[in-house]
ZADO-1210 file (C-alpha; in nm, 4 decimals, padded with zeros to 6 digits):
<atoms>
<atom x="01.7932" y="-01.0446" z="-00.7035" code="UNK" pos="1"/>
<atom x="02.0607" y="-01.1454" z="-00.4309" code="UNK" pos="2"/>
<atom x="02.1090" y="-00.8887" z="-00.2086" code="UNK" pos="3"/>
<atom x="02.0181" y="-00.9407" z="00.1135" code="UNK" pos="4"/>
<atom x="01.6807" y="-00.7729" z="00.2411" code="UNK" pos="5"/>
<atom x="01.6759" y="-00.6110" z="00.5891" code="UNK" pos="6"/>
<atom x="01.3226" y="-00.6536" z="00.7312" code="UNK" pos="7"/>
<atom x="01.1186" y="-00.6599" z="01.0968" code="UNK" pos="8"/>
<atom x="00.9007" y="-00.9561" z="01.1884" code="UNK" pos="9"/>
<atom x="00.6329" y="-00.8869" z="01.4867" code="UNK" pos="10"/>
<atom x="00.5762" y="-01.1687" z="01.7122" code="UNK" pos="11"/>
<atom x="00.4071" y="-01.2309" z="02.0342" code="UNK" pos="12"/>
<atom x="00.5913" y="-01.4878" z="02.1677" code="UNK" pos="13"/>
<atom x="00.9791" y="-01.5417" z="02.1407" code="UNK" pos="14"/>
<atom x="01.1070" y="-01.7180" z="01.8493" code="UNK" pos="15"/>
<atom x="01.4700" y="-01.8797" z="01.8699" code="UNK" pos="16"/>
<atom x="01.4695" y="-01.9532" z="01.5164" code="UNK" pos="17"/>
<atom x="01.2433" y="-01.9996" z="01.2624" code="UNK" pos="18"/>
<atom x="01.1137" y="-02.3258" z="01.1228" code="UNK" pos="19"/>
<atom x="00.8509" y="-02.4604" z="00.9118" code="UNK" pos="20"/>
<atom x="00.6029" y="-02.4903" z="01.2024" code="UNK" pos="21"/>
<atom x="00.5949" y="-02.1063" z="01.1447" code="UNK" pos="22"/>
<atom x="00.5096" y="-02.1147" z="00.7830" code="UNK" pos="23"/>
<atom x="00.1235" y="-01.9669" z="00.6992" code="UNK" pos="24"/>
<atom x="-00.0746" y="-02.1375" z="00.5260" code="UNK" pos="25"/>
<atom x="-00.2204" y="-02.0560" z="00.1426" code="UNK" pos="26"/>
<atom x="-00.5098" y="-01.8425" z="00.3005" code="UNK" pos="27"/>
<atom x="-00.3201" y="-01.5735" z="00.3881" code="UNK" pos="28"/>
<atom x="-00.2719" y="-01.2386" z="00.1729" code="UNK" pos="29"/>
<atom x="00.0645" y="-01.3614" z="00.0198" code="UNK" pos="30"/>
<atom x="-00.0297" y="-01.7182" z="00.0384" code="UNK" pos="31"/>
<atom x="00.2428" y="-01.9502" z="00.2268" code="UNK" pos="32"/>
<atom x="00.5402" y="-01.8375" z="00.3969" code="UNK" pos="33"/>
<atom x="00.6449" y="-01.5976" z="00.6618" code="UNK" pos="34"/>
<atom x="00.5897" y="-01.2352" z="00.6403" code="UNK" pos="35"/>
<atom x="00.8259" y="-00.9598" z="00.7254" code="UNK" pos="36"/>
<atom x="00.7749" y="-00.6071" z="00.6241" code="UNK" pos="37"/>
<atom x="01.0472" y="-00.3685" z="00.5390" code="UNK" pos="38"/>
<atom x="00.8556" y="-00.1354" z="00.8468" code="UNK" pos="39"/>
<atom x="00.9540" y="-00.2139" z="01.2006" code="UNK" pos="40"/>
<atom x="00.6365" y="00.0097" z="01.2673" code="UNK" pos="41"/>
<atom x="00.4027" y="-00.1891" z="01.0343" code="UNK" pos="42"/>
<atom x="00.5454" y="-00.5421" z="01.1920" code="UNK" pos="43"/>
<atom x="00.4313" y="-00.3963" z="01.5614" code="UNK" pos="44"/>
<atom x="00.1123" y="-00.3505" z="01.4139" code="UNK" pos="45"/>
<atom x="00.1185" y="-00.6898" z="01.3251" code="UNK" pos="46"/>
<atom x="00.1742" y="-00.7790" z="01.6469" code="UNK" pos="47"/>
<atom x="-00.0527" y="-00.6226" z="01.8225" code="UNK" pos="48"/>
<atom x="-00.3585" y="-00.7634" z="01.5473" code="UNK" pos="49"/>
<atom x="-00.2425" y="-01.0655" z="01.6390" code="UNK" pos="50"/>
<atom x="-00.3066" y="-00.9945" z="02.0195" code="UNK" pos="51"/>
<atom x="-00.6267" y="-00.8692" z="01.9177" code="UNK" pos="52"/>
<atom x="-00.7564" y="-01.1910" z="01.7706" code="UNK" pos="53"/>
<atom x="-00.5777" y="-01.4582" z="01.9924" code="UNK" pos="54"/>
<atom x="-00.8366" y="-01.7578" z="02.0684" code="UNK" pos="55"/>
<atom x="-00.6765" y="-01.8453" z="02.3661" code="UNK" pos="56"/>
<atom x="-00.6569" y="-01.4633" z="02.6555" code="UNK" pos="57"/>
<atom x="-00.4699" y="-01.7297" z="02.9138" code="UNK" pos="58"/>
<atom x="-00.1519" y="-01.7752" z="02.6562" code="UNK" pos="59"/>
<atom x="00.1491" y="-01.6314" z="02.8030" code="UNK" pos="60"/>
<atom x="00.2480" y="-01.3235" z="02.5766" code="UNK" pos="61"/>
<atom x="00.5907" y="-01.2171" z="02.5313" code="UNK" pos="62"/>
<atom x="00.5749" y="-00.9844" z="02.2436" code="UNK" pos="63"/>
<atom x="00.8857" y="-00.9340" z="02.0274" code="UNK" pos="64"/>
<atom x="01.0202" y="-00.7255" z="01.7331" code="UNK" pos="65"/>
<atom x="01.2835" y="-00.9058" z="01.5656" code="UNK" pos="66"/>
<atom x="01.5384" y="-00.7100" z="01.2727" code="UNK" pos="67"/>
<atom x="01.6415" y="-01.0013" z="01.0192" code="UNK" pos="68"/>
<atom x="01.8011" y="-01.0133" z="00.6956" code="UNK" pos="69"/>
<atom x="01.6426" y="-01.2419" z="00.4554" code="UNK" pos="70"/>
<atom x="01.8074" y="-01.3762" z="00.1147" code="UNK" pos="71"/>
<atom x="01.5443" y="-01.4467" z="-00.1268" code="UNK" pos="72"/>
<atom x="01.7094" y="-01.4629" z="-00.4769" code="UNK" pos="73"/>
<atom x="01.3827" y="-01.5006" z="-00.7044" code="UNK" pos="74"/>
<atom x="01.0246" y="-01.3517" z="-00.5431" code="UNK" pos="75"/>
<atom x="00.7166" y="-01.3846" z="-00.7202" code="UNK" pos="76"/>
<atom x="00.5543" y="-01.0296" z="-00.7437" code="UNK" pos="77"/>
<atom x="00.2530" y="-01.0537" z="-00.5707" code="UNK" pos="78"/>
<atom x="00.0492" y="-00.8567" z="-00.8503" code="UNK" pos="79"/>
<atom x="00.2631" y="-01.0200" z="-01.1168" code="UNK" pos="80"/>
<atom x="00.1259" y="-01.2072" z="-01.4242" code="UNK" pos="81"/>
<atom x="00.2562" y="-01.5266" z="-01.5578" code="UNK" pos="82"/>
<atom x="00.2286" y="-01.7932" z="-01.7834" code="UNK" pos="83"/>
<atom x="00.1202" y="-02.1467" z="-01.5667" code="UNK" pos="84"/>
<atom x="00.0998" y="-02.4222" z="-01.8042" code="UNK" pos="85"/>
<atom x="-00.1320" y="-02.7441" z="-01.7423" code="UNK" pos="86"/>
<atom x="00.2003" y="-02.9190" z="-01.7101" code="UNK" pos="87"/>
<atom x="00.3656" y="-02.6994" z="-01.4510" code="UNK" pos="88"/>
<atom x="00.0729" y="-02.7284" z="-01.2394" code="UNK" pos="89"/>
<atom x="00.0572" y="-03.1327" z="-01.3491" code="UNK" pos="90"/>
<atom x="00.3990" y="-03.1280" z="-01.1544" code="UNK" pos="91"/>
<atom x="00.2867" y="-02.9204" z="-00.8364" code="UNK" pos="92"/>
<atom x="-00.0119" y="-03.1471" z="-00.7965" code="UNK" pos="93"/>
<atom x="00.1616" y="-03.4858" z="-00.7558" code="UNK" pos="94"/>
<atom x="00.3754" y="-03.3397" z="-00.4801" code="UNK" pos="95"/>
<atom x="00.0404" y="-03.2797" z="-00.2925" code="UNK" pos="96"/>
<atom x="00.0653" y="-03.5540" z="-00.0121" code="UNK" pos="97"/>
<atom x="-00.3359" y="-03.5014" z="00.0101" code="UNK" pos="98"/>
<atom x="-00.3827" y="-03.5847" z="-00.4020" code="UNK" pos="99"/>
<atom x="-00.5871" y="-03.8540" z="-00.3640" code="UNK" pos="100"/>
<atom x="-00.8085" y="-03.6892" z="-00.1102" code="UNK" pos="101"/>
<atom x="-00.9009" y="-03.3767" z="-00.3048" code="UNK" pos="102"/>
<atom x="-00.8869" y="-03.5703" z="-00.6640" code="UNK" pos="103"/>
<atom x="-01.2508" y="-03.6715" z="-00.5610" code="UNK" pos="104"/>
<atom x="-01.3598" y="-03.3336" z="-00.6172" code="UNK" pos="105"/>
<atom x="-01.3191" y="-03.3092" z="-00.9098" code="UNK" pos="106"/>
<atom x="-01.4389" y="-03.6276" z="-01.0321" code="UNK" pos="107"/>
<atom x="-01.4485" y="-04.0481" z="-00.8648" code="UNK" pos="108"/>
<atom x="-01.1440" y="-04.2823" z="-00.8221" code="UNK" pos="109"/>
<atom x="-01.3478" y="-04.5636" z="-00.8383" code="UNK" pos="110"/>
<atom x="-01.4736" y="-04.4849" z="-01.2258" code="UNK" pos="111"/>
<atom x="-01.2396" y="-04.2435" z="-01.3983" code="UNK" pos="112"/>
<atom x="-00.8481" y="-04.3107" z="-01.4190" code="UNK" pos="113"/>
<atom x="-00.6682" y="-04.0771" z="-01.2129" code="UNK" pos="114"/>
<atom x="-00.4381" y="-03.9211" z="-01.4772" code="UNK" pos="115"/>
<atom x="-00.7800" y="-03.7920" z="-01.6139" code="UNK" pos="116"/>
<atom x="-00.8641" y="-03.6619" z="-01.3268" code="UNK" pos="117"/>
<atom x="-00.5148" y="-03.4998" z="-01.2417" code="UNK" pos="118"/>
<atom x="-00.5620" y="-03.3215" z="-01.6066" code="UNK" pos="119"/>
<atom x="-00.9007" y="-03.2061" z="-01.4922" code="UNK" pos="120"/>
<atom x="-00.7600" y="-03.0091" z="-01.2080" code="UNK" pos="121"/>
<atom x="-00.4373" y="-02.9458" z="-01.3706" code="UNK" pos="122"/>
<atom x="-00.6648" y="-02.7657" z="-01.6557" code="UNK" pos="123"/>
<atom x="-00.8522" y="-02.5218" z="-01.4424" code="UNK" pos="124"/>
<atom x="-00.5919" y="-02.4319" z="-01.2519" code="UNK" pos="125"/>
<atom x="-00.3738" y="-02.3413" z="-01.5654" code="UNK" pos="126"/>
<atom x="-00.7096" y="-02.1659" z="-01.7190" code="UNK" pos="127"/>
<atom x="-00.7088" y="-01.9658" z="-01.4520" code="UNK" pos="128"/>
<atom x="-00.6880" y="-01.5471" z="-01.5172" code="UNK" pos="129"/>
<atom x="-00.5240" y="-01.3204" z="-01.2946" code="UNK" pos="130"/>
<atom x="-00.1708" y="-01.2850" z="-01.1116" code="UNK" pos="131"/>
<atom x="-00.0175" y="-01.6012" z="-01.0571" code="UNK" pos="132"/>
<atom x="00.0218" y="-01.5837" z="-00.6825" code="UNK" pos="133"/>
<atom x="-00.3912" y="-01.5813" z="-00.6544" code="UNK" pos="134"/>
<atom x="-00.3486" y="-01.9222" z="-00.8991" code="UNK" pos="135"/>
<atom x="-00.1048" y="-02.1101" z="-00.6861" code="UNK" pos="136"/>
<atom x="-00.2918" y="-01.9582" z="-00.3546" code="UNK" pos="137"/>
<atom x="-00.5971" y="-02.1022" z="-00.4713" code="UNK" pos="138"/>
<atom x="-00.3933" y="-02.4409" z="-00.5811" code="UNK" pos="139"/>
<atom x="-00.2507" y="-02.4583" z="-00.2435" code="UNK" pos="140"/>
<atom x="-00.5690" y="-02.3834" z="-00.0173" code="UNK" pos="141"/>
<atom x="-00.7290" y="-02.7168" z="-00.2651" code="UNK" pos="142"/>
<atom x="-00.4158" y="-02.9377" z="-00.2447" code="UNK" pos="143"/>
<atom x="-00.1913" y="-02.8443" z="00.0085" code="UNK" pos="144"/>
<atom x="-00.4190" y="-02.7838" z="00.3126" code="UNK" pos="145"/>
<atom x="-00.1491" y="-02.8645" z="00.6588" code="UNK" pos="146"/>
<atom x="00.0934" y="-02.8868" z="00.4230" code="UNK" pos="147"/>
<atom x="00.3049" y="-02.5749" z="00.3364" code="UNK" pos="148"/>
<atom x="00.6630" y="-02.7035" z="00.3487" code="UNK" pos="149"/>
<atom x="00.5609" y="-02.9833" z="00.0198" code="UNK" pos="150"/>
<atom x="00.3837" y="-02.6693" z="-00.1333" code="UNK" pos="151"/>
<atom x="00.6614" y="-02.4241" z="-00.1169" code="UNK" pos="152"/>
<atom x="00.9126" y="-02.6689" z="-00.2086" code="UNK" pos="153"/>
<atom x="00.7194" y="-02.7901" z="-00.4619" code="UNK" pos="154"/>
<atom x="00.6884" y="-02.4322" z="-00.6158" code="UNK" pos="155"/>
<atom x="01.0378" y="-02.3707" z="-00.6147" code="UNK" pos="156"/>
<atom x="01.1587" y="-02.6833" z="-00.7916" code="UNK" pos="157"/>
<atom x="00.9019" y="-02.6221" z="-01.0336" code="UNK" pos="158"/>
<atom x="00.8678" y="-02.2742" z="-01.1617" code="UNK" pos="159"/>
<atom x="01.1848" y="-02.1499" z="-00.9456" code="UNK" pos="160"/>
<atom x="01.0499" y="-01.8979" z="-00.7487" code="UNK" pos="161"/>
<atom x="01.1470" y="-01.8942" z="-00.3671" code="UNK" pos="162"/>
<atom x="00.9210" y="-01.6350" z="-00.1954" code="UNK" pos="163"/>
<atom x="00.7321" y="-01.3622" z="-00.2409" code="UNK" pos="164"/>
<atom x="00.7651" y="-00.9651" z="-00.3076" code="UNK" pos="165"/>
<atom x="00.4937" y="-00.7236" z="-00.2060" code="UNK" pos="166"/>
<atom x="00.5371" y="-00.3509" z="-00.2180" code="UNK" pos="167"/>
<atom x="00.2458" y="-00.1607" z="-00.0157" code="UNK" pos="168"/>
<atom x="00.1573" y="00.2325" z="00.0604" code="UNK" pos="169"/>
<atom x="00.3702" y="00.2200" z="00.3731" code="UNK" pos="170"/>
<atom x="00.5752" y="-00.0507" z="00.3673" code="UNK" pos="171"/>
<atom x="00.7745" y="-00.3998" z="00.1198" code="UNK" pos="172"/>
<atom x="00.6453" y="-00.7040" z="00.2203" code="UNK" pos="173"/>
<atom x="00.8515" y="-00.9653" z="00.2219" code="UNK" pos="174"/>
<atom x="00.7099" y="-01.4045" z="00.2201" code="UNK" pos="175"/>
<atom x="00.9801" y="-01.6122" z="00.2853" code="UNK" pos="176"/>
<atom x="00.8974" y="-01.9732" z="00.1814" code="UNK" pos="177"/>
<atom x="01.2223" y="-02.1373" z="00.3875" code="UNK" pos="178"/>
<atom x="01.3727" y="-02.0643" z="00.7514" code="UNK" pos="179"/>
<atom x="01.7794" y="-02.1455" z="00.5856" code="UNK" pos="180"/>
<atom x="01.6402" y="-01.7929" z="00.4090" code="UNK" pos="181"/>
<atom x="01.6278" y="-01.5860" z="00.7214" code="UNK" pos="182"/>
<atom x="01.8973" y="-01.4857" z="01.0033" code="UNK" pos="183"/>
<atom x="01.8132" y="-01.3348" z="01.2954" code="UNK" pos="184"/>
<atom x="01.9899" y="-01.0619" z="01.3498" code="UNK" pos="185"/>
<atom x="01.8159" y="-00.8759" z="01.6984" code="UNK" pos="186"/>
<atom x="01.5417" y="-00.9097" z="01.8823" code="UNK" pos="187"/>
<atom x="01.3377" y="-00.6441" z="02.0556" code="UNK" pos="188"/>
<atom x="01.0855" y="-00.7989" z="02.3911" code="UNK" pos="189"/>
<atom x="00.8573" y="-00.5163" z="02.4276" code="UNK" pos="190"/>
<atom x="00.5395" y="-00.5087" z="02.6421" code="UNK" pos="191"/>
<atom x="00.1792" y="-00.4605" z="02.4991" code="UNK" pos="192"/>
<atom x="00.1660" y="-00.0645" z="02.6095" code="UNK" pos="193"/>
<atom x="00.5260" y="00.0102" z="02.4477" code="UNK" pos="194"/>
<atom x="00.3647" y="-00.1739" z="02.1142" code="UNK" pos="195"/>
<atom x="00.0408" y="00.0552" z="02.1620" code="UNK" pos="196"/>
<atom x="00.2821" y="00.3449" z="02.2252" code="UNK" pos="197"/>
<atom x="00.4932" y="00.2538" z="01.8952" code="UNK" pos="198"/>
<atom x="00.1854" y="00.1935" z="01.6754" code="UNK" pos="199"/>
</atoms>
């Protein structure tokens, strides 16, 4: 798949570019990445959810629809099933920069050799049943917590996906795992009451 995808992102604060500082982390519904939907309506919505939850009501907002292309040549399908053998996810796990941190639960440094312990978690994760994305979400949330960019990479040199593909009721959803994948093509500053209007 190489054609390029034309999608809407919904921000609420201006984005010059994108860059790994932007990438979610494995908790999210696609896991890690950055989401665009094929709906300039649904990424409004986005926006203004994210408005609705904000932490911080003194942030300066400066909500913004932006049109992008994206070139994502091999997606994983979000509800897709595939086989994950204990050596792929061997591989994934000792590009974790927090290995030796979350090794110890699932058994103790001090006593058992690591490799053993690497097989351990290797093991469940491979034993795992279900789409693969939920596997390598919950892989990432254990291993890769802060640490998308070694994660993503990580899952592309190793099972050669490079984002994710999600089709929904009203709309595609597209992950992007790397900024080089996305170009900015316009961007729309709207205020809060023409995103209300919109949505």
């Amino acid at each position: 798949m190489n054609e390029v995808q034309h999608c809407f992102h919904g921000s609420l604060s201006h984005i010059e570019q994108f860059e790994d500082s932007l990438l979610e982390d494995s908790l999210q519904n696609y896991g890690a990445g950055i989401y665009f939907s094929s709906s300039g309506r649904v990424a409004l919505r986005h926006c203004d959810q994210l408005r609705k939850v904000m932490k911080d009501p003194g942030r300066a907002l400066f909500p913004t629809l932006l049109e992008v292309e994206l070139k994502i040549a091999n997606p994983l399908v979000a509800d897709s099933y595939h086989p994950f053998s204990v050596e792929q996810a061997t591989a994934i796990l000792l590009a974790s920069p927090n290995l030796n941190a979350v090794l110890a639960n699932f058994g103790d440094l001090d006593f058992e050799d690591k490799g053993v312990l690497i097989e351990r978690a290797a093991s469940g994760y491979a034993a795992m049943k279900g789409p693969l994305l939920e596997t390598l979400k919950n892989l990432g949330t254990d291993f890769f917590s802060g640490s998308a960019p070694a994660l993503l990479k990580a899952l592309r040199d190793i099972l050669g996906f490079d984002g994710v593909l999600a089709v929904r009721a009203d709309d595609t959803c597209w992950v992007a795992w790397f900024p080089e994948q996305i170009s900015i093509k316009k961007r729309l500053h709207l205020t809060l009451d023409e995103i209300h209007e919109a949505c």
